[in-house]
BARO-622798 format. One record per residue: residue number from 0; x, y, z of N, C-alpha, C in turn; residue in three letters; chain. Coordinates in pm, 1 decimal. Layout:
<NUM,<X,Y,Z>,<X,Y,Z>,<X,Y,Z>,ala,A>
...
// end
This chain:
<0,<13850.2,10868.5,11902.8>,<13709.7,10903.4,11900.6>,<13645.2,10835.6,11780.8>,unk,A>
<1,<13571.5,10761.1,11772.4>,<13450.3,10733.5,11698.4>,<13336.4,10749.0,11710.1>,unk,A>
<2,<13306.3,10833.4,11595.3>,<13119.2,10905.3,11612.1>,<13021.8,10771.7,11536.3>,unk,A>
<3,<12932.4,10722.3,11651.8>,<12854.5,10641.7,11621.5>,<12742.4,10613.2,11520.8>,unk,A>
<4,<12694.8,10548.7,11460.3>,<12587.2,10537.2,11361.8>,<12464.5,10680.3,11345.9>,unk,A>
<5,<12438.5,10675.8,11541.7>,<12329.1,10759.7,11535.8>,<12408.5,10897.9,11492.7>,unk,A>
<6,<12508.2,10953.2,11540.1>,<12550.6,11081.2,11477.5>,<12568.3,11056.1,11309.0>,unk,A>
<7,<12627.6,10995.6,11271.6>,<12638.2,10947.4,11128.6>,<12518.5,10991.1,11060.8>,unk,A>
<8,<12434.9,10933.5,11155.8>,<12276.3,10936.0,11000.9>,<12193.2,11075.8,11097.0>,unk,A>
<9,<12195.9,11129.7,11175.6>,<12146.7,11244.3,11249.8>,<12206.4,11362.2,11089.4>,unk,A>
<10,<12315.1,11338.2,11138.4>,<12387.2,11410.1,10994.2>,<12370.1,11426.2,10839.9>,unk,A>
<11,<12322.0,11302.9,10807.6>,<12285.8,11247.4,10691.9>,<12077.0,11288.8,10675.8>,unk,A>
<12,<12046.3,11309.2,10806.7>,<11895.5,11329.7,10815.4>,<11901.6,11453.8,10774.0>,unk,A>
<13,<12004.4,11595.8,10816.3>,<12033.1,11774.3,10779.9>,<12036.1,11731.8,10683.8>,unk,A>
<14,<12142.9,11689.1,10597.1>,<12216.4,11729.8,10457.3>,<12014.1,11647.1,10370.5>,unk,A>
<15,<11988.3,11525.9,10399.4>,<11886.5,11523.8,10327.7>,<11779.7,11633.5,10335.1>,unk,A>
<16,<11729.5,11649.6,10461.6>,<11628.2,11767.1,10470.8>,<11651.6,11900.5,10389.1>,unk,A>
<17,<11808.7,11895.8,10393.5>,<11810.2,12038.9,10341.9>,<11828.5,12063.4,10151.6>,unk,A>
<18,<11881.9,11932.0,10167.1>,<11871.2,11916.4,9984.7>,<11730.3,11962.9,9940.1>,unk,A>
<19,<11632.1,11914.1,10048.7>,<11505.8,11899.3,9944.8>,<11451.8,12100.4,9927.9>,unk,A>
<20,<11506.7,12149.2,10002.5>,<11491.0,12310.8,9986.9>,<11353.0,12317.5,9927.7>,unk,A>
<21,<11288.6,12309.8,10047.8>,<11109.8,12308.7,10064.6>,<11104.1,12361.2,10185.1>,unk,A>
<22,<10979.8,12446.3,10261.7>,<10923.5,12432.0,10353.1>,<10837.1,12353.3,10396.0>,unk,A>
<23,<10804.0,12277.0,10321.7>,<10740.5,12150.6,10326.8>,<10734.1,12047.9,10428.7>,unk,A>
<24,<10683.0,11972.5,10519.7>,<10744.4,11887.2,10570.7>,<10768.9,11780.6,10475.0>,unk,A>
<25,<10846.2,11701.2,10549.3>,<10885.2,11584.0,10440.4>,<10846.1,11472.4,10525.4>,unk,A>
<26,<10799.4,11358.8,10467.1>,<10797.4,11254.2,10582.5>,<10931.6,11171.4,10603.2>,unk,A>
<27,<10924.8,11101.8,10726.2>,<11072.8,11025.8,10752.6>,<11070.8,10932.9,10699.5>,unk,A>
<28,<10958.6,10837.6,10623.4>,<10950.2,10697.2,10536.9>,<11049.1,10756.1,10423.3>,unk,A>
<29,<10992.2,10910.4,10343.7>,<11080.6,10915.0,10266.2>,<11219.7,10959.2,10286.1>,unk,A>
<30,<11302.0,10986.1,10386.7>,<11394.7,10996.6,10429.5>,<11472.7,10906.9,10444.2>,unk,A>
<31,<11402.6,10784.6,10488.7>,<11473.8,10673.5,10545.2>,<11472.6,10603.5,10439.2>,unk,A>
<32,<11390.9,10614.1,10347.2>,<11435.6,10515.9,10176.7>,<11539.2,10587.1,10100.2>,unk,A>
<33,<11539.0,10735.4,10098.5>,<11657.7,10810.3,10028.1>,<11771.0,10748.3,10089.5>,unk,A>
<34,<11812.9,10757.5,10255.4>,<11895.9,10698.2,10327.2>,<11943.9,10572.4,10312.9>,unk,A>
<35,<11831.5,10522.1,10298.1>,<11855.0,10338.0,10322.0>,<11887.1,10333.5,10464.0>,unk,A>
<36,<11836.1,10342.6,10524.4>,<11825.8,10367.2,10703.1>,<11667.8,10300.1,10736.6>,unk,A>
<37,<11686.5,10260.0,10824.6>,<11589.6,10178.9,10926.7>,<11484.9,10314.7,10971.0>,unk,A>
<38,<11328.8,10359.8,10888.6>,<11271.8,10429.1,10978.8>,<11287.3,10464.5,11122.3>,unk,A>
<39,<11249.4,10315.3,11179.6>,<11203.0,10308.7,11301.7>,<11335.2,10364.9,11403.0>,unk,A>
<40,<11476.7,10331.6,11345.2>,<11585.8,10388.7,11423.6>,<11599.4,10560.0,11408.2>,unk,A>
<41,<11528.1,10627.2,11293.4>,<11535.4,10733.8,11242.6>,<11468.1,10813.7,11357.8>,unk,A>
<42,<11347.5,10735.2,11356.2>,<11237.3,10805.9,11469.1>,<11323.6,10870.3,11583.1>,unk,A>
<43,<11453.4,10786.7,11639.4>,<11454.2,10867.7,11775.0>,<11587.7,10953.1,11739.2>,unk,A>
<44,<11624.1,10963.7,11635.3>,<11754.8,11058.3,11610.4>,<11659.5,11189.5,11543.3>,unk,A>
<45,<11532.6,11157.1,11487.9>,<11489.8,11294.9,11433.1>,<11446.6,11375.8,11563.1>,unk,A>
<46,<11378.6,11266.1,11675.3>,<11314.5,11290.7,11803.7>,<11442.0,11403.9,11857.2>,unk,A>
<47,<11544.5,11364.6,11891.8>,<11658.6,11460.1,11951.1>,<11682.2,11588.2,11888.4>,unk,A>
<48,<11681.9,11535.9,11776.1>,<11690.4,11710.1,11669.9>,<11577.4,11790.0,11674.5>,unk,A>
<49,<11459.9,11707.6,11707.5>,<11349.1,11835.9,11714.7>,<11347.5,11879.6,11892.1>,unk,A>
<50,<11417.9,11844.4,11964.4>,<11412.7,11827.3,12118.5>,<11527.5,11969.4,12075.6>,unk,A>
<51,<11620.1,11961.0,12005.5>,<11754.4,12093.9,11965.1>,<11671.1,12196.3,11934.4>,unk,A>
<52,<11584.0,12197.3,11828.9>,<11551.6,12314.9,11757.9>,<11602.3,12289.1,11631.7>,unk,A>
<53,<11635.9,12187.5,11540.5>,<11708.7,12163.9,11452.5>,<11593.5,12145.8,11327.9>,unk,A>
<54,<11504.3,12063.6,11375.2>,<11394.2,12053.4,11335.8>,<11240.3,12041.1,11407.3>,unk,A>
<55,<11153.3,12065.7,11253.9>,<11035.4,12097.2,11317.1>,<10944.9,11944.7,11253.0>,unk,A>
<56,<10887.9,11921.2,11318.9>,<10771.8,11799.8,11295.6>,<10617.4,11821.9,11322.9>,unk,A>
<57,<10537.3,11751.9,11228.7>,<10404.3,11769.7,11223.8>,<10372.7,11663.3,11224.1>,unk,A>
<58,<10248.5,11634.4,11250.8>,<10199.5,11500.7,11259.7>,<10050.2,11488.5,11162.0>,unk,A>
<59,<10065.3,11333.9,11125.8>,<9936.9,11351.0,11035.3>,<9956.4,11370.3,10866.0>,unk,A>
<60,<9771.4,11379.9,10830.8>,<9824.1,11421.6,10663.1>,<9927.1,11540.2,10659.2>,unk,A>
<61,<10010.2,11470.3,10542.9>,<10082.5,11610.3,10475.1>,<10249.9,11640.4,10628.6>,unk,A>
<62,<10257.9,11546.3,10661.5>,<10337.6,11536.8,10780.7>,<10478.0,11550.8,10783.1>,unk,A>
<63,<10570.2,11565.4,10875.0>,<10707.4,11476.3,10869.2>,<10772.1,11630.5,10857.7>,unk,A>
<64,<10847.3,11623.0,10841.2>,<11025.4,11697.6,10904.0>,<11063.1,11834.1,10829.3>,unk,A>
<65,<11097.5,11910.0,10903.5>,<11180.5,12006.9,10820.0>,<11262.2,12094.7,10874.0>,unk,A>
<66,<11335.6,12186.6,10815.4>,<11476.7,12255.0,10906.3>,<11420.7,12353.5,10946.7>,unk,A>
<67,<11474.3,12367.2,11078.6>,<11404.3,12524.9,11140.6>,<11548.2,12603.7,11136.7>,unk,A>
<68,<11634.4,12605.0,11096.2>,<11728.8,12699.3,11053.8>,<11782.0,12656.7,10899.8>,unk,A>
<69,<11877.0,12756.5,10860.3>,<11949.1,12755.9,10744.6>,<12074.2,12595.9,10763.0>,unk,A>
<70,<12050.2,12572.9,10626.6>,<12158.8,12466.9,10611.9>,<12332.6,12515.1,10659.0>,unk,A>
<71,<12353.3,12641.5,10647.9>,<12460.0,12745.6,10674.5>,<12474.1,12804.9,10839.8>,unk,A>
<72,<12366.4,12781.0,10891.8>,<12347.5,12782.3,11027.3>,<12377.1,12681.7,11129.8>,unk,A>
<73,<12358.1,12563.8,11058.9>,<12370.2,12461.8,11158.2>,<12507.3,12368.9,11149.0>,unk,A>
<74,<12623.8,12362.4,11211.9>,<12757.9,12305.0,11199.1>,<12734.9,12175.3,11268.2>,unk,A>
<75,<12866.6,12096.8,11218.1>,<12846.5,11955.8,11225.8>,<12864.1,11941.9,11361.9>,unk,A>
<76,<12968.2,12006.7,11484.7>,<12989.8,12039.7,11581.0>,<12836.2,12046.9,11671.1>,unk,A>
<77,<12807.8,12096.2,11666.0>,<12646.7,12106.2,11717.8>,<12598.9,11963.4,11728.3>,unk,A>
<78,<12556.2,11910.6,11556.2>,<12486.7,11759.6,11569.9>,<12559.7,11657.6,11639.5>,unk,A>
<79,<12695.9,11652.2,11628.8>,<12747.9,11524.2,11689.4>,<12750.2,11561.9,11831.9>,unk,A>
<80,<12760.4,11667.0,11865.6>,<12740.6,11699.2,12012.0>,<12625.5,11685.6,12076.8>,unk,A>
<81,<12521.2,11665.0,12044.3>,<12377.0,11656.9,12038.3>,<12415.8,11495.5,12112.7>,unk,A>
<82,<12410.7,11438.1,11918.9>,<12448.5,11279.4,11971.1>,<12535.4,11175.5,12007.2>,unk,A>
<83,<12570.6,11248.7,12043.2>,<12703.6,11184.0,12066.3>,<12754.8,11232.5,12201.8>,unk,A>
<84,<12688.3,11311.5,12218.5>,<12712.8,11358.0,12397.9>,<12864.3,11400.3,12450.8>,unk,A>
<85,<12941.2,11381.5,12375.3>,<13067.6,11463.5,12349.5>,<13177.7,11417.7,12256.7>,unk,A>
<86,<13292.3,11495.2,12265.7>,<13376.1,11466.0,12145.7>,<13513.2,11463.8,12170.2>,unk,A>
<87,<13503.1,11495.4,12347.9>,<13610.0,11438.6,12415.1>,<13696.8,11298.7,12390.6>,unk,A>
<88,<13844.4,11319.0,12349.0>,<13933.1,11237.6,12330.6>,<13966.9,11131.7,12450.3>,unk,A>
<89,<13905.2,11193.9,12542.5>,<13952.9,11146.1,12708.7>,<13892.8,11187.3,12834.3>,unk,A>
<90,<13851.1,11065.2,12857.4>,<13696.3,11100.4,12929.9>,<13702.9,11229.1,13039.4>,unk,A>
<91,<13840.1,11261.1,13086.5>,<13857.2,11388.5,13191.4>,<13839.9,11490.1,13133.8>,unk,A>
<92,<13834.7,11505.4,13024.4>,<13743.2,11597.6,12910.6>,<13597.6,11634.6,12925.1>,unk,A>
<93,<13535.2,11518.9,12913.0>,<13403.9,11547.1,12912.5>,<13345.2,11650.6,13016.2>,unk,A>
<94,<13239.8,11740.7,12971.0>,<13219.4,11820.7,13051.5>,<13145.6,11770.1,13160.8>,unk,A>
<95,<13120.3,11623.4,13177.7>,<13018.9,11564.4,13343.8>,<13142.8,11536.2,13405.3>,unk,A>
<96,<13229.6,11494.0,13382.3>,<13351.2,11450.2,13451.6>,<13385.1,11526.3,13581.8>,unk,A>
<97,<13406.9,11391.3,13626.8>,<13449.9,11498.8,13789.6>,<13601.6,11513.7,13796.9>,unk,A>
<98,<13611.2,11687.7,13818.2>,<13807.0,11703.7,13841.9>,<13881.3,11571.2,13841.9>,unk,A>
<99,<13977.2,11584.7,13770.8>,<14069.4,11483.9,13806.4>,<14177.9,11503.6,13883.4>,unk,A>
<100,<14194.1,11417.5,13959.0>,<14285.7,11438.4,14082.5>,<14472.9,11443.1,14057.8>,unk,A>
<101,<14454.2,11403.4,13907.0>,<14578.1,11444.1,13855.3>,<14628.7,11540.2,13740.5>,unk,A>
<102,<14549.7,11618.2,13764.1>,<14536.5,11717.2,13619.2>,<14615.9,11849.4,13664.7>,unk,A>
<103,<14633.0,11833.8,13788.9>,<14768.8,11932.4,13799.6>,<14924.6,11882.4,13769.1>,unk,A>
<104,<14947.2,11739.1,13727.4>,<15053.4,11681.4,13745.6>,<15086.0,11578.5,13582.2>,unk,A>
<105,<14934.8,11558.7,13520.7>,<14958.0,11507.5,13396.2>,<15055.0,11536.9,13282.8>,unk,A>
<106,<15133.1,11485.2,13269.4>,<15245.1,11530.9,13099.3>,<15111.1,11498.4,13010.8>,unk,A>
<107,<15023.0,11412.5,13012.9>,<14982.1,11447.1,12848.7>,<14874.2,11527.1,12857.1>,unk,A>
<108,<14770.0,11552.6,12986.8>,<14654.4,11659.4,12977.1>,<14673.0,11763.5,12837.2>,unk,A>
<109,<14766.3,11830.2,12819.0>,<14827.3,11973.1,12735.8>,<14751.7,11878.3,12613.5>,unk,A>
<110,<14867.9,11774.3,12575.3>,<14818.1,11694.8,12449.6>,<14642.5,11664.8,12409.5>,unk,A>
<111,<14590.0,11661.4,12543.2>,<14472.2,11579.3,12529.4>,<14397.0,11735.8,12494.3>,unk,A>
<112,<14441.6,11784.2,12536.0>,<14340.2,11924.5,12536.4>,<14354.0,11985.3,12391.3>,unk,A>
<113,<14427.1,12018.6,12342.2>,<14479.2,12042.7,12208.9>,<14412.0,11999.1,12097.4>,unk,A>
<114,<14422.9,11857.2,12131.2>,<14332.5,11759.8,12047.1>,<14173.3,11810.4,12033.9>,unk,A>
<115,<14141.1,11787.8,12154.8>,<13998.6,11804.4,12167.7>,<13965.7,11983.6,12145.7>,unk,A>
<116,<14063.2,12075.7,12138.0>,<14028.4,12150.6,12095.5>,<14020.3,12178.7,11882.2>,unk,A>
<117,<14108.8,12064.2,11884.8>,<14130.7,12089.2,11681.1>,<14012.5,11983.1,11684.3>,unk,A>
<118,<13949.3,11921.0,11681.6>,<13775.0,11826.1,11705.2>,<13703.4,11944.7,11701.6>,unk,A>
<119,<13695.0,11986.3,11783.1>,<13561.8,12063.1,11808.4>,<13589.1,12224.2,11693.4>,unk,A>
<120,<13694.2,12228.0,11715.4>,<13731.3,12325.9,11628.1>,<13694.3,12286.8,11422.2>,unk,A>
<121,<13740.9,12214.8,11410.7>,<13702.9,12132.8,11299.8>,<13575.0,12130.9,11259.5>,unk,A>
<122,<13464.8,12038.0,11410.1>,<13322.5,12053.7,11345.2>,<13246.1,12102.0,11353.2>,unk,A>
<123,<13290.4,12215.1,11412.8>,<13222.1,12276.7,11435.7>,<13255.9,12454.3,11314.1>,unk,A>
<124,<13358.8,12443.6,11206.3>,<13385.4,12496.3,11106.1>,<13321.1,12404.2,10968.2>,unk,A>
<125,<13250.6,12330.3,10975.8>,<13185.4,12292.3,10876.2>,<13024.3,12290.9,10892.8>,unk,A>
<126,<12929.2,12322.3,10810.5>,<12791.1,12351.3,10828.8>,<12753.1,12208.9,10703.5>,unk,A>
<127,<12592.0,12218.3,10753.9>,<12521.0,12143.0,10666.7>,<12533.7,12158.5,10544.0>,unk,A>
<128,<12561.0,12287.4,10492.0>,<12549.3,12347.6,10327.6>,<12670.7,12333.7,10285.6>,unk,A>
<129,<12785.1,12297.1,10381.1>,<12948.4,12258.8,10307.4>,<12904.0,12096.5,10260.6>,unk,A>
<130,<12857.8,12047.6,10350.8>,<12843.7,11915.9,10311.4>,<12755.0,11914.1,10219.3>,unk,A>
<131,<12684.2,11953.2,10183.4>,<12559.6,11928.7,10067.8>,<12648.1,11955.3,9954.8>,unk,A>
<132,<12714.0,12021.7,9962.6>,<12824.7,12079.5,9844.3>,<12969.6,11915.1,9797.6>,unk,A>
<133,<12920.3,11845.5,9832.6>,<12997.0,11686.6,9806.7>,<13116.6,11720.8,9893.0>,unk,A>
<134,<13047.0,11748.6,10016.2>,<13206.6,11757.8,10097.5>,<13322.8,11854.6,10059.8>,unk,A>
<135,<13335.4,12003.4,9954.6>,<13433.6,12036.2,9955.3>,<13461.4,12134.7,10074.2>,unk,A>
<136,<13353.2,12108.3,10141.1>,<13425.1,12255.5,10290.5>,<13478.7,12148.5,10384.7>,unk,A>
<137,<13506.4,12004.1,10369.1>,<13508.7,11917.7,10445.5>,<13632.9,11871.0,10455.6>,unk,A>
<138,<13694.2,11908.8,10372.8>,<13846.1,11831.9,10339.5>,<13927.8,11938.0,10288.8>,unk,A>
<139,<13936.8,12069.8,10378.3>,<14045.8,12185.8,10365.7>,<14085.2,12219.8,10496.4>,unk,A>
<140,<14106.7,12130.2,10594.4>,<14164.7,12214.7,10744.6>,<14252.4,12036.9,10751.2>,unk,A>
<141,<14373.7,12080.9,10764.8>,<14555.0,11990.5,10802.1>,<14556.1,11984.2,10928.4>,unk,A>
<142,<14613.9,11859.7,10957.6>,<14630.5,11805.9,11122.9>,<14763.0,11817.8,11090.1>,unk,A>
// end
């Protein structure tokens, strides 16, 4: 599994929003210069998070982004699932997948499932506010 750019900085958009601990909106110009991220790519990863409920957006003077829940509320599990559309190890995983016609007979299904359950299990045990914390809720769960 590799989580793509857009989950990467979707991620990196929470932990900034929530550093700034304002109700404020913030705009995404200044987001995307804290980031060093491409506005214009920002636009449609903030677009999905406010489509979640993750965030709220205003438009206009005094504009731009902010968390509609707690930094402690929202797990990493959630965002990459958002963008990333799943976190399935193997595409007979994914929840669009149609039955597989050998999943009564597979030796590694057990394996594959396992997996994809310590993934989701994983990111979904870390929140925005572990990460704001320099990653130490991030690097205490053993494979």
């Amino acid at each position: 599994m590799m989580v793509s750019t857009r989950g990467h900085y979707a991620l990196l958009v929470m932990i900034d929003l929530a550093e700034q601990q304002t109700s404020r909106f913030i705009p995404l110009k200044d987001i995307a210069a804290r980031q060093g991220i491409s506005e214009k790519y920002l636009e449609s990863i903030v677009k999905l998070l406010v489509q979640a409920s993750f965030l709220e957006g205003l438009r206009g003077k005094g504009g731009g982004y902010r968390l509609l829940k707690a930094p402690e509320n929202c797990n990493v599990g959630q965002i990459l699932r958002l963008t990333e559309e799943t976190l399935a190890p193997v595409s007979c995983l994914d929840e669009r997948a149609q039955p597989c016609q050998r999943a009564a007979t597979c030796k590694t299904l057990p394996m594959w499932q396992k997996l994809h359950a310590m993934i989701n299990g994983y990111f979904d045990g870390i929140t925005i506010a572990d990460l704001m914390d320099a990653g130490q809720g991030a690097d205490n769960y053993v494979i």
